[in-house]
N, CA, C and O atoms as a GROMACS GRO file, in nm:
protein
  532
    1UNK      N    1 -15.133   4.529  -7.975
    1UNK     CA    2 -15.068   4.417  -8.041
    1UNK      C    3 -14.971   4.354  -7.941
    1UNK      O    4 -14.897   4.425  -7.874
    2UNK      N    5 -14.969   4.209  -7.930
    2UNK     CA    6 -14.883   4.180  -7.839
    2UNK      C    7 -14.724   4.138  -7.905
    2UNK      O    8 -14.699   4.107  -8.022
    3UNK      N    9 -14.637   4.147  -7.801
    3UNK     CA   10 -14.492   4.131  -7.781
    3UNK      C   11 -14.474   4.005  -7.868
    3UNK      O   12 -14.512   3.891  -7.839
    4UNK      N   13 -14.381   4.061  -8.026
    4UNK     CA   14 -14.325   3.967  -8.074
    4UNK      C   15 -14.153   3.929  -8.036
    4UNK      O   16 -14.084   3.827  -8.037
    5UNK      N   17 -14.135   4.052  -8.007
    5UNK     CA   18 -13.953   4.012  -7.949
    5UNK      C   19 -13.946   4.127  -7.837
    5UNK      O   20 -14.005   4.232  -7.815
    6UNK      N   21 -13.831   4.044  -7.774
    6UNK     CA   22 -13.821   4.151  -7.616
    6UNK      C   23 -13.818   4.298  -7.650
    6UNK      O   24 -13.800   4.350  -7.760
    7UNK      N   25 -13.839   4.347  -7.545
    7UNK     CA   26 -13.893   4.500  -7.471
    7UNK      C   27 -13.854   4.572  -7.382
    7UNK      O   28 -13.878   4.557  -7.262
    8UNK      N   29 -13.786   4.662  -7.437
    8UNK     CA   30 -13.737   4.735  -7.315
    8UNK      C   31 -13.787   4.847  -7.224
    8UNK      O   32 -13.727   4.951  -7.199
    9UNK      N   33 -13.945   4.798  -7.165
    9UNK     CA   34 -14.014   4.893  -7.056
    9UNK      C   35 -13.983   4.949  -6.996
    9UNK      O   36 -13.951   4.894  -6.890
   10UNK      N   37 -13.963   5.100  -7.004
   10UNK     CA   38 -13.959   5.202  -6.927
   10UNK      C   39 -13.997   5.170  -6.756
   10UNK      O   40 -14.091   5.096  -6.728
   11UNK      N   41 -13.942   5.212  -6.687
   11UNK     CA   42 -13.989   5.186  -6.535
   11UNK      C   43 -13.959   5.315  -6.481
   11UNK      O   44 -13.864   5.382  -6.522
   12UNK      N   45 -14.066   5.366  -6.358
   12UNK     CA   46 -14.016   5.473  -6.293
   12UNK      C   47 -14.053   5.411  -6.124
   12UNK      O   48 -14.126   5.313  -6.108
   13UNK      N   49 -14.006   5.468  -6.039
   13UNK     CA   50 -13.973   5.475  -5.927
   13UNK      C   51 -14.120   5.557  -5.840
   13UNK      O   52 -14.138   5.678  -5.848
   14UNK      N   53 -14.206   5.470  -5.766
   14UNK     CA   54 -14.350   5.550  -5.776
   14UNK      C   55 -14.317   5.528  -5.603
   14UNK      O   56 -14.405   5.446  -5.577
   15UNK      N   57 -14.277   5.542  -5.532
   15UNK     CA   58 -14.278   5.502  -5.391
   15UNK      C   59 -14.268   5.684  -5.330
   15UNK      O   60 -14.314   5.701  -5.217
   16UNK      N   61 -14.222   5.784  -5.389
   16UNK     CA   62 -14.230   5.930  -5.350
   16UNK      C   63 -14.271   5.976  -5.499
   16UNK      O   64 -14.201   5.969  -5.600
   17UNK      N   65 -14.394   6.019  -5.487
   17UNK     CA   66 -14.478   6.074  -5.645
   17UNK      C   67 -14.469   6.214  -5.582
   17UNK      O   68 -14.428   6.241  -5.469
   18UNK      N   69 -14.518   6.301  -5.681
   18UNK     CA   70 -14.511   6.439  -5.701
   18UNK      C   71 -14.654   6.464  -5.790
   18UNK      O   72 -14.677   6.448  -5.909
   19UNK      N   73 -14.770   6.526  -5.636
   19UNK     CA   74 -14.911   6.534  -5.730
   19UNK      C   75 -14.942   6.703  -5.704
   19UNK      O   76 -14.899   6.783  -5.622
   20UNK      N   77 -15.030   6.712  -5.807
   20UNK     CA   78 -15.054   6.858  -5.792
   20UNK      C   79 -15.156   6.914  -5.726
   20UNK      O   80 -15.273   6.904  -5.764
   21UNK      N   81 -15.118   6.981  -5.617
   21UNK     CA   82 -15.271   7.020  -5.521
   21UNK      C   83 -15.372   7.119  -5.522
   21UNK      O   84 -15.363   7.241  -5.534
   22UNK      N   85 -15.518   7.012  -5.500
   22UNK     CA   86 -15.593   7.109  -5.496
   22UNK      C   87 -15.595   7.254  -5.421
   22UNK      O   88 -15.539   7.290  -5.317
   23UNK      N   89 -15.682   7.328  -5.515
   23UNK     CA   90 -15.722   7.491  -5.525
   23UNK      C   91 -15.762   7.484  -5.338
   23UNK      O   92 -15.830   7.404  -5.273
   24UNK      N   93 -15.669   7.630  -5.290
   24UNK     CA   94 -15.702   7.623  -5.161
   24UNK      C   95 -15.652   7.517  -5.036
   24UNK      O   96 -15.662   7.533  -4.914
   25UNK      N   97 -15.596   7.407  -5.111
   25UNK     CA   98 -15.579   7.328  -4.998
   25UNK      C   99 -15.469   7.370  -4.919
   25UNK      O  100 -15.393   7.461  -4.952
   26UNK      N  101 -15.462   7.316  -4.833
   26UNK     CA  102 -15.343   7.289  -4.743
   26UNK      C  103 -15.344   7.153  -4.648
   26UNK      O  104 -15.434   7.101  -4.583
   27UNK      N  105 -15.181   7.110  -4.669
   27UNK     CA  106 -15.142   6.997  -4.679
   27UNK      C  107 -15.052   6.998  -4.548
   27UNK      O  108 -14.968   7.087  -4.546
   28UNK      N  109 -15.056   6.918  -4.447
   28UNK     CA  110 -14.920   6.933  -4.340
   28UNK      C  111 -14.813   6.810  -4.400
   28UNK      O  112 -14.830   6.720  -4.482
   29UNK      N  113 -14.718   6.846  -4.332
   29UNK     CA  114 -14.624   6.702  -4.348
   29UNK      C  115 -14.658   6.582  -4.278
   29UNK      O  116 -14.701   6.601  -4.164
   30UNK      N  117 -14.653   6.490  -4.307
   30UNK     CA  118 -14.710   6.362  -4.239
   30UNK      C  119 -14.862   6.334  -4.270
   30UNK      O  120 -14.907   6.224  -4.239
   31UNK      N  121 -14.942   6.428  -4.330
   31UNK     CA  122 -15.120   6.402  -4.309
   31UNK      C  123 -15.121   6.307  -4.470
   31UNK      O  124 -15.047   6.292  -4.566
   32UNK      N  125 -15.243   6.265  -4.427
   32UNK     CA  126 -15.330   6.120  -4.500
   32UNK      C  127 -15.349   6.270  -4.575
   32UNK      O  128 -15.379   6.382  -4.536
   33UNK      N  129 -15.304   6.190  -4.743
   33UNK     CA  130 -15.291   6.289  -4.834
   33UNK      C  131 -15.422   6.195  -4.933
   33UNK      O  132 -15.419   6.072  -4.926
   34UNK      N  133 -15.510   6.252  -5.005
   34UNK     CA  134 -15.607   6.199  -5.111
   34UNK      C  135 -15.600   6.306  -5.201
   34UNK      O  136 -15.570   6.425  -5.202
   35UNK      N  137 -15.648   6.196  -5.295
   35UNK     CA  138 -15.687   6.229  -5.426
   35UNK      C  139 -15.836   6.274  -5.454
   35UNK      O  140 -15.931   6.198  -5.475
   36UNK      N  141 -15.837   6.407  -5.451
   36UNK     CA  142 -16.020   6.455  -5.430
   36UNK      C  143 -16.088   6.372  -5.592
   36UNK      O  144 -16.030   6.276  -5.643
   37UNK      N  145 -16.208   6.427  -5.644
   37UNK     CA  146 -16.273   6.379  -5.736
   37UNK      C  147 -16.226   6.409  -5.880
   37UNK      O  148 -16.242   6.335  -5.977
   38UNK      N  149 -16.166   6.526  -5.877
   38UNK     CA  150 -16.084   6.574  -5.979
   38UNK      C  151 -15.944   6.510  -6.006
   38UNK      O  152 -15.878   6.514  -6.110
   39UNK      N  153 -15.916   6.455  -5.894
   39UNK     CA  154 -15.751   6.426  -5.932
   39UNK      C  155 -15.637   6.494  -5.818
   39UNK      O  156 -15.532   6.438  -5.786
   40UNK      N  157 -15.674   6.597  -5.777
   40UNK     CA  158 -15.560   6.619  -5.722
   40UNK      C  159 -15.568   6.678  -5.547
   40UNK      O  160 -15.670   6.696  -5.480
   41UNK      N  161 -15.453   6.695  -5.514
   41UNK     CA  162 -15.386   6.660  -5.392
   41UNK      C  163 -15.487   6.711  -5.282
   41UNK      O  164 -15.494   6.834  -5.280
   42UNK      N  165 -15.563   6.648  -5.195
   42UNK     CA  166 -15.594   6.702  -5.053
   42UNK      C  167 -15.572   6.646  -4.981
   42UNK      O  168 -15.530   6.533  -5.008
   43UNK      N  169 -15.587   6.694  -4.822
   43UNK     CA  170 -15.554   6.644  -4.693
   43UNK      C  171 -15.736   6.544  -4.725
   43UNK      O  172 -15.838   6.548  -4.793
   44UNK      N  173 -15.651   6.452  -4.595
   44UNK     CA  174 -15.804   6.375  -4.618
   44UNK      C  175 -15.896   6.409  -4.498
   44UNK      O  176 -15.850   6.458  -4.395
   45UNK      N  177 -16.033   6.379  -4.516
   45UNK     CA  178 -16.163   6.433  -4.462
   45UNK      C  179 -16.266   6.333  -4.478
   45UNK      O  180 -16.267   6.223  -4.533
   46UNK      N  181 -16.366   6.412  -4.403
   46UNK     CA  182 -16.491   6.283  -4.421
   46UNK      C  183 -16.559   6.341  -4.514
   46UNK      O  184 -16.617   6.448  -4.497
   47UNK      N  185 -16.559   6.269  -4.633
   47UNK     CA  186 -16.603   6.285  -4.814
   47UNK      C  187 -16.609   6.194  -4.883
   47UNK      O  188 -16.518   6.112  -4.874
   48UNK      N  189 -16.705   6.172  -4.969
   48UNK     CA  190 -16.706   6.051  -5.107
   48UNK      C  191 -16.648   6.098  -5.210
   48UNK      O  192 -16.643   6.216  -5.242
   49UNK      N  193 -16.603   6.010  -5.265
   49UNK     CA  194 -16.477   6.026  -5.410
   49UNK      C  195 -16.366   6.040  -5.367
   49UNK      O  196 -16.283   6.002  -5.450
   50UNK      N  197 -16.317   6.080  -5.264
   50UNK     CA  198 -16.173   6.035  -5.250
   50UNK      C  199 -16.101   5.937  -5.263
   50UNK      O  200 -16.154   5.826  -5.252
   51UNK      N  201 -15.937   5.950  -5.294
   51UNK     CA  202 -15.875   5.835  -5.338
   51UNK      C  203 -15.764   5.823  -5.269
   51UNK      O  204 -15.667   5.888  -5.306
   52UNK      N  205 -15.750   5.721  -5.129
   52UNK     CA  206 -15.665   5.732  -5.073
   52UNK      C  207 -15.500   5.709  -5.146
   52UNK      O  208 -15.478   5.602  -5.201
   53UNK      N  209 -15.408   5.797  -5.142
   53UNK     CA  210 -15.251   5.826  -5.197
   53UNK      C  211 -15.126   5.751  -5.084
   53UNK      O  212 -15.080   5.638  -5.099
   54UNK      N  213 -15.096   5.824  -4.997
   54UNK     CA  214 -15.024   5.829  -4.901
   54UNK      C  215 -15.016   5.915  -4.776
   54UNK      O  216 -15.116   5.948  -4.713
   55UNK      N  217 -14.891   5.951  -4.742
   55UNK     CA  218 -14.838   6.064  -4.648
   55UNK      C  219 -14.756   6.148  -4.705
   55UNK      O  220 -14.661   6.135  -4.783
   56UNK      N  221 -14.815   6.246  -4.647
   56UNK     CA  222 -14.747   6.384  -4.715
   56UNK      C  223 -14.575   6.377  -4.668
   56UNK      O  224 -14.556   6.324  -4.558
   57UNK      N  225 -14.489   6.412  -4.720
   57UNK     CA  226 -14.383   6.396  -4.712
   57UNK      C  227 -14.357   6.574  -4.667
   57UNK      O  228 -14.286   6.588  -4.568
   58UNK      N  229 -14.392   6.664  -4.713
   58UNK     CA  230 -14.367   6.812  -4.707
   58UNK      C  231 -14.489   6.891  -4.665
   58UNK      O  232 -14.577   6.844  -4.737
   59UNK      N  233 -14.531   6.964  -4.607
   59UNK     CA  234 -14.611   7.084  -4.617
   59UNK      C  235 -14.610   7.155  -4.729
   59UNK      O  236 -14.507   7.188  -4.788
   60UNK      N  237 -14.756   7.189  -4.774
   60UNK     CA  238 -14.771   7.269  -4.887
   60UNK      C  239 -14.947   7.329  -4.890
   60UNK      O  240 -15.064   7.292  -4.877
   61UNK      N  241 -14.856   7.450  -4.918
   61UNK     CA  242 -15.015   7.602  -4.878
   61UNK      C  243 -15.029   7.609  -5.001
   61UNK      O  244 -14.931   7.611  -5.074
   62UNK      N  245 -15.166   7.615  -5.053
   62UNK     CA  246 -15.159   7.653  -5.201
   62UNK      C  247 -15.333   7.749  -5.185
   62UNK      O  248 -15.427   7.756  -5.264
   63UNK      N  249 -15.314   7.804  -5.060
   63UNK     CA  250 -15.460   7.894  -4.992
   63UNK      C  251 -15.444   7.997  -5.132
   63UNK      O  252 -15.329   8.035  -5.154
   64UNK      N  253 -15.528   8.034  -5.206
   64UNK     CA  254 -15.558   8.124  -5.313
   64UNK      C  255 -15.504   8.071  -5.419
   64UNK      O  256 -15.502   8.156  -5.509
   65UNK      N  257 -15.456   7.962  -5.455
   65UNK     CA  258 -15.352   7.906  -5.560
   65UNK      C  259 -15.505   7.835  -5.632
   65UNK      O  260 -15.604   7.802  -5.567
   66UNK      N  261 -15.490   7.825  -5.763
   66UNK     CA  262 -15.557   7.726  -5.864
   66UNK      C  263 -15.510   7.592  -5.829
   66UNK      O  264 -15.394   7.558  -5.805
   67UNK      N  265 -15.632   7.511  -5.830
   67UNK     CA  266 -15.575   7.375  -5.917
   67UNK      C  267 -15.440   7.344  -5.936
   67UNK      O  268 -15.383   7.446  -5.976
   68UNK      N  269 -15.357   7.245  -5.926
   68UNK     CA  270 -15.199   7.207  -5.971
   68UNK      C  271 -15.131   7.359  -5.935
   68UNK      O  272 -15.020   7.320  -5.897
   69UNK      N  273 -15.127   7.474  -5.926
   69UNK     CA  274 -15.062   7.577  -5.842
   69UNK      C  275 -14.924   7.527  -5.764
   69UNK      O  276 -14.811   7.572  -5.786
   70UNK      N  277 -14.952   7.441  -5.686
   70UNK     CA  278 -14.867   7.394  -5.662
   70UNK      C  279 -14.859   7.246  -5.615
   70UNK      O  280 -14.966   7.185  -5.625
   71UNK      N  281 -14.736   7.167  -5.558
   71UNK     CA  282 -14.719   7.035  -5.575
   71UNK      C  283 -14.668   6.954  -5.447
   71UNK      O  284 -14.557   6.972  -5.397
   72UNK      N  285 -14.744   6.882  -5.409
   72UNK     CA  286 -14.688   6.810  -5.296
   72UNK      C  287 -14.624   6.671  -5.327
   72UNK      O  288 -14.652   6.607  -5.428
   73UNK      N  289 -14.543   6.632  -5.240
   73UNK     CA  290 -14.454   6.497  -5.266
   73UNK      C  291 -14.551   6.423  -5.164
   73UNK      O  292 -14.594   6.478  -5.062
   74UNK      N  293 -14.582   6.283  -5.204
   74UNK     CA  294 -14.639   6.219  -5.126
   74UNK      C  295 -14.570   6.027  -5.124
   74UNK      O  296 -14.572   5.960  -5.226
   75UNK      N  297 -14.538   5.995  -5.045
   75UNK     CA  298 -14.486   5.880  -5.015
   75UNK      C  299 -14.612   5.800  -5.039
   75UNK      O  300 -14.720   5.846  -5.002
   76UNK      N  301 -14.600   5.641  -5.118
   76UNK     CA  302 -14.690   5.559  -5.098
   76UNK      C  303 -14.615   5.443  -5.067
   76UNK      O  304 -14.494   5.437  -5.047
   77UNK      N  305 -14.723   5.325  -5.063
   77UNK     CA  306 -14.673   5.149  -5.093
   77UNK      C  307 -14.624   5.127  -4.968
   77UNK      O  308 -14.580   5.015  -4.941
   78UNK      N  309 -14.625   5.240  -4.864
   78UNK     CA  310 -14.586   5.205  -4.710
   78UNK      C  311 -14.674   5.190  -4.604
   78UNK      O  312 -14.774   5.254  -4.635
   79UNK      N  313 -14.693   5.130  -4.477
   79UNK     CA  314 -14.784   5.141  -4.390
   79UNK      C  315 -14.756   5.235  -4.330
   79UNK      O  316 -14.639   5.273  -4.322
   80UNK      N  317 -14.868   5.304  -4.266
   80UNK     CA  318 -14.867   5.440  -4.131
   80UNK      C  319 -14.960   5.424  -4.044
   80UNK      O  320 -15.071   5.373  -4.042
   81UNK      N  321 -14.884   5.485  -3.964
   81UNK     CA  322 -14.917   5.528  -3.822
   81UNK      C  323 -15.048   5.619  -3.813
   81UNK      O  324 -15.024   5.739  -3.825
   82UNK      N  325 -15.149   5.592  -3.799
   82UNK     CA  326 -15.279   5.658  -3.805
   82UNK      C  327 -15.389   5.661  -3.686
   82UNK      O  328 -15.420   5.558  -3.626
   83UNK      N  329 -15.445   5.790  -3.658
   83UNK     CA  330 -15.511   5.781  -3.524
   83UNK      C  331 -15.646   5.696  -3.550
   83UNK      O  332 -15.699   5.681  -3.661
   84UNK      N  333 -15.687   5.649  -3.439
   84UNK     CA  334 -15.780   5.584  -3.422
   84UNK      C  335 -15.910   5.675  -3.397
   84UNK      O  336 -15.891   5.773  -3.325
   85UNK      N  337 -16.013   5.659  -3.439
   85UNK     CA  338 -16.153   5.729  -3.441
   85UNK      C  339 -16.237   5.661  -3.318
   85UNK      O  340 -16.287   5.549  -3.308
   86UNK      N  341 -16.233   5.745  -3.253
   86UNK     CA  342 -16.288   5.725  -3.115
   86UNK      C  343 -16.464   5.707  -3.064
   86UNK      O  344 -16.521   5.656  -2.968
   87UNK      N  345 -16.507   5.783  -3.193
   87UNK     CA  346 -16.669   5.720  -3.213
   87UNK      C  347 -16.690   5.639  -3.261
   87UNK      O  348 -16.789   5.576  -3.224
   88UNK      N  349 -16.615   5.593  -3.363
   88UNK     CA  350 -16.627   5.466  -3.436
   88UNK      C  351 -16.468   5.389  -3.466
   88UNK      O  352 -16.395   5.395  -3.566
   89UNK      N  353 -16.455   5.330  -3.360
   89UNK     CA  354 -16.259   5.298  -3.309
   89UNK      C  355 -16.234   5.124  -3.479
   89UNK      O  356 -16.319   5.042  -3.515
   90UNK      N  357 -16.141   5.135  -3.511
   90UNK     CA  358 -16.114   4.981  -3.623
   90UNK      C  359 -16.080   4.930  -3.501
   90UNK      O  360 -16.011   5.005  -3.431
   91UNK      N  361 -16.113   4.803  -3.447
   91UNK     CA  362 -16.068   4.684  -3.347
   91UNK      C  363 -16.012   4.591  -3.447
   91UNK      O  364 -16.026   4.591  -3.569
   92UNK      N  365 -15.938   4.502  -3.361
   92UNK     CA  366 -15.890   4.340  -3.396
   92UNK      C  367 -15.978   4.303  -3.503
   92UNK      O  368 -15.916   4.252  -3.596
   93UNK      N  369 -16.107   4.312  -3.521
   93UNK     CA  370 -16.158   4.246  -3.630
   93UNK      C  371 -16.159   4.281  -3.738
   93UNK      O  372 -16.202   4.214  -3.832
   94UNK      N  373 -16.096   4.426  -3.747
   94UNK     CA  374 -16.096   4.497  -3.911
   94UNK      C  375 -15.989   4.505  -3.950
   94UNK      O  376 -15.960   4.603  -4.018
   95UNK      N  377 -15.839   4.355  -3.905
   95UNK     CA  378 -15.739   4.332  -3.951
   95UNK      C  379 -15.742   4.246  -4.086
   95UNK      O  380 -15.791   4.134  -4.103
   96UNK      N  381 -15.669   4.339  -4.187
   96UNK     CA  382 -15.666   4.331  -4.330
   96UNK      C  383 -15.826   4.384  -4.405
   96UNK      O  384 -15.874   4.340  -4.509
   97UNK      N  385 -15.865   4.456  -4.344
   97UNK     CA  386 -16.028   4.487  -4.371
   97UNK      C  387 -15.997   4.642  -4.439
   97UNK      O  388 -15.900   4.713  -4.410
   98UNK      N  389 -16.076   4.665  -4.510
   98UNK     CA  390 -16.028   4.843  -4.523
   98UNK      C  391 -16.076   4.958  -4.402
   98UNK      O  392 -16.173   4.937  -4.329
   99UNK      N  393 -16.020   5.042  -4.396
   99UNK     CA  394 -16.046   5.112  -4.280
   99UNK      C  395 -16.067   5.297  -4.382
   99UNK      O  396 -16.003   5.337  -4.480
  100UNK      N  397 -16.157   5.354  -4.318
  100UNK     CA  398 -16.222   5.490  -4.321
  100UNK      C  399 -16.164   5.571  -4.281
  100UNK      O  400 -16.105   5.570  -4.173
  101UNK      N  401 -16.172   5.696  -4.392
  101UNK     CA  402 -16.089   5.803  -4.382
  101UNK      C  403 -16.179   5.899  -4.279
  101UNK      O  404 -16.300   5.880  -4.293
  102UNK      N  405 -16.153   5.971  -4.207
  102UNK     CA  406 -16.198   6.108  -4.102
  102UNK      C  407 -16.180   6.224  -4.107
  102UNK      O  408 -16.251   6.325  -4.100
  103UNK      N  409 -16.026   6.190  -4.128
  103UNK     CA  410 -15.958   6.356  -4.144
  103UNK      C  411 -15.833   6.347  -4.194
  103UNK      O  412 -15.802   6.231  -4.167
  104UNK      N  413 -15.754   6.391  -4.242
  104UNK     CA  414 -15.578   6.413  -4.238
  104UNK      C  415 -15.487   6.325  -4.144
  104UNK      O  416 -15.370   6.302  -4.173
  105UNK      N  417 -15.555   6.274  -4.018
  105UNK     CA  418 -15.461   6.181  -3.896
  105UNK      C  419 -15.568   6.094  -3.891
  105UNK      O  420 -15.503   5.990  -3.902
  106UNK      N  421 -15.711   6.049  -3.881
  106UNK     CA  422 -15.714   5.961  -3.807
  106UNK      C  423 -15.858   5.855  -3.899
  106UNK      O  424 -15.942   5.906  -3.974
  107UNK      N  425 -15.853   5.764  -3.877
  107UNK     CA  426 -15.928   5.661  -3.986
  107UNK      C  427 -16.059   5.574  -3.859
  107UNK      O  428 -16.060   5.547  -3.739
  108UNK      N  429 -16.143   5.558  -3.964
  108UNK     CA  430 -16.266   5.460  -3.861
  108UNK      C  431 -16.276   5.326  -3.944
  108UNK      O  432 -16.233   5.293  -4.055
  109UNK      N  433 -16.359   5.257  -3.834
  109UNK     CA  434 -16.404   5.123  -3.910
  109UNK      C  435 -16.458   5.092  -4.016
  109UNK      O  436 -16.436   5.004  -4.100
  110UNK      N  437 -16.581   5.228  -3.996
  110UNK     CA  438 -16.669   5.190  -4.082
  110UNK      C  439 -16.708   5.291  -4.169
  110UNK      O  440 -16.644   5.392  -4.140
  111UNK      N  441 -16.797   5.313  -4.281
  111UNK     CA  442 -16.786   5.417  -4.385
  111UNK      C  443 -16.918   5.530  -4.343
  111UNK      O  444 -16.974   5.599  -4.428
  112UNK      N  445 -16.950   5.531  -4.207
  112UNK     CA  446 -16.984   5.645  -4.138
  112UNK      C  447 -17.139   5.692  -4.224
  112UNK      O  448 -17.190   5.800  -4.253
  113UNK      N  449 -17.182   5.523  -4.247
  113UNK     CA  450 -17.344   5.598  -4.298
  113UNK      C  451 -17.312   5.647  -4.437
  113UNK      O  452 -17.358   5.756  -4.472
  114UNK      N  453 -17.211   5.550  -4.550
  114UNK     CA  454 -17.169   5.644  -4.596
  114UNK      C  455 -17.123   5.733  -4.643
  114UNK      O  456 -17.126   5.746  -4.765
  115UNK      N  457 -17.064   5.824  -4.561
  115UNK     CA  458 -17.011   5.963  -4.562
  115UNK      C  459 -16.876   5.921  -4.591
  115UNK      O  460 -16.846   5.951  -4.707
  116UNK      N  461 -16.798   5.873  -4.538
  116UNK     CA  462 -16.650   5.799  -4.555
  116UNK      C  463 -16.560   5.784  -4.674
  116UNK      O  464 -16.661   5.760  -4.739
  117UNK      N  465 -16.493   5.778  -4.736
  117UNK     CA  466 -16.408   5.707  -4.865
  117UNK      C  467 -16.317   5.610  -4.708
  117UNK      O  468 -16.285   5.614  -4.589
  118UNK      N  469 -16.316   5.537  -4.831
  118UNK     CA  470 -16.219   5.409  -4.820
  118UNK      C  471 -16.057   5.453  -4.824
  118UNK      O  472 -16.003   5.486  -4.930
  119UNK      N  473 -15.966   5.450  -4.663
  119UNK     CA  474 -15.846   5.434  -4.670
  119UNK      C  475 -15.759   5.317  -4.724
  119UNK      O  476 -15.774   5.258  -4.830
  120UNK      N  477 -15.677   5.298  -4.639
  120UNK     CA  478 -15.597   5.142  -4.696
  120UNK      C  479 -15.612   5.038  -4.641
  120UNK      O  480 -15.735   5.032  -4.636
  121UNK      N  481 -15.560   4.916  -4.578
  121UNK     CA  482 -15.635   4.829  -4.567
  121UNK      C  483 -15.537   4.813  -4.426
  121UNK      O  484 -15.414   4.819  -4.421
  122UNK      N  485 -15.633   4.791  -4.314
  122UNK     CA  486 -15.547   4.828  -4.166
  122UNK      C  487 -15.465   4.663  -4.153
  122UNK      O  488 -15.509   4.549  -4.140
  123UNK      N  489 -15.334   4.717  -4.164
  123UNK     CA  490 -15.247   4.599  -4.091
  123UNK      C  491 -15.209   4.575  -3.957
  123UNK      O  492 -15.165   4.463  -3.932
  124UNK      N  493 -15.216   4.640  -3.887
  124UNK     CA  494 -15.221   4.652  -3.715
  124UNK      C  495 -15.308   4.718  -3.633
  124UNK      O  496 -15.348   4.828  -3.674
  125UNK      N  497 -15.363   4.665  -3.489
  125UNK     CA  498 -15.408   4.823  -3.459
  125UNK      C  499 -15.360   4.791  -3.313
  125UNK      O  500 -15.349   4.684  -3.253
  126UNK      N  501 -15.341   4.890  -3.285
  126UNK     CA  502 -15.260   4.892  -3.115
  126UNK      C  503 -15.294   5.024  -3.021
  126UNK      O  504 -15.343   5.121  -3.078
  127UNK      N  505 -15.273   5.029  -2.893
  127UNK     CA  506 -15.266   5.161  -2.842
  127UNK      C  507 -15.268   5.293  -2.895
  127UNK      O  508 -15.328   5.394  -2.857
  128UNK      N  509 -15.186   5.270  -2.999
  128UNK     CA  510 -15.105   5.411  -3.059
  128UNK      C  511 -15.176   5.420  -3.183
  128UNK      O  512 -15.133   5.501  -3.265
  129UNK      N  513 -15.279   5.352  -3.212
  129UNK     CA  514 -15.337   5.417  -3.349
  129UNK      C  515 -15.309   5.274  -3.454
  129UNK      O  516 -15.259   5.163  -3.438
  130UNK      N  517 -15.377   5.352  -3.571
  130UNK     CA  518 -15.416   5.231  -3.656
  130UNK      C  519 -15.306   5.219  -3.814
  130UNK      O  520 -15.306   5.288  -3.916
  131UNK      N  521 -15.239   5.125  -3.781
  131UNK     CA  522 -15.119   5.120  -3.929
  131UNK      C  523 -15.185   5.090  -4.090
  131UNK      O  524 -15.198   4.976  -4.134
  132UNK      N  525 -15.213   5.181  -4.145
  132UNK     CA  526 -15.254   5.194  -4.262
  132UNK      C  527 -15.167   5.139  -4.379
  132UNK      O  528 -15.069   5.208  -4.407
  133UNK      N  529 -15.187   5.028  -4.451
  133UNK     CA  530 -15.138   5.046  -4.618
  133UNK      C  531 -15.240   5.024  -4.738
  133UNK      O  532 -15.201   5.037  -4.854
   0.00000   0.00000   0.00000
């Protein structure tokens, strides 16, 4: 039903979320954190169904832990610093283009045949690797 008189919407603060990580994973601080097929927290890899999140803000072992076991903080809505994929490098032309997840550090051009999920959408790329948001 829509809004007959003002509303006072709840708002929360989503720029450092708190997700619960997958069974077994392990997470470093700083790594390209996804959302596996289920929902929750992994380092990222070359896989379909992932959902790119952010950067891990903390390290978190959850090796023998269930499902949600335990919880990593992950920063979003920011760009990062991300390595460049050296078999398949994002150049100048895949500025504002989406760029491919690899592993936990480093993203490709292209979706690897594929194999790939979709990172964020590359805003720079320079010497030093490829700036992800």
């Amino acid at each position: 039903m829509a809004l007959t008189q003002d509303r006072n919407t709840p708002m929360k603060d989503t720029e450092i979320v708190s997700l619960p990580v997958a069974a077994n994973a392990v997470i470093h601080a700083g790594a390209l954190v996804v959302a596996n097929a289920t929902g929750f927290a992994a380092p990222g890899s070359t896989a379909l169904n992932l959902t790119y999140v952010g950067r891990a803000e903390a390290a978190v072992d959850n090796t023998g832990g269930a499902d949600g076991a335990k919880t990593v903080k992950v920063r979003t809505g920011k760009a990062f610093l991300l390595n460049n994929s050296a078999a398949d490098p994002v150049t100048q032309a895949s500025q504002h283009k989406v760029a491919y997840i690899v592993d936990d550090e480093t993203v490709a051009a292209t979706s690897g045949g594929n194999t790939r999920s979709a990172a964020g959408v590359v805003v720079s790329v320079g010497a030093d690797g490829v700036w992800i948001k």
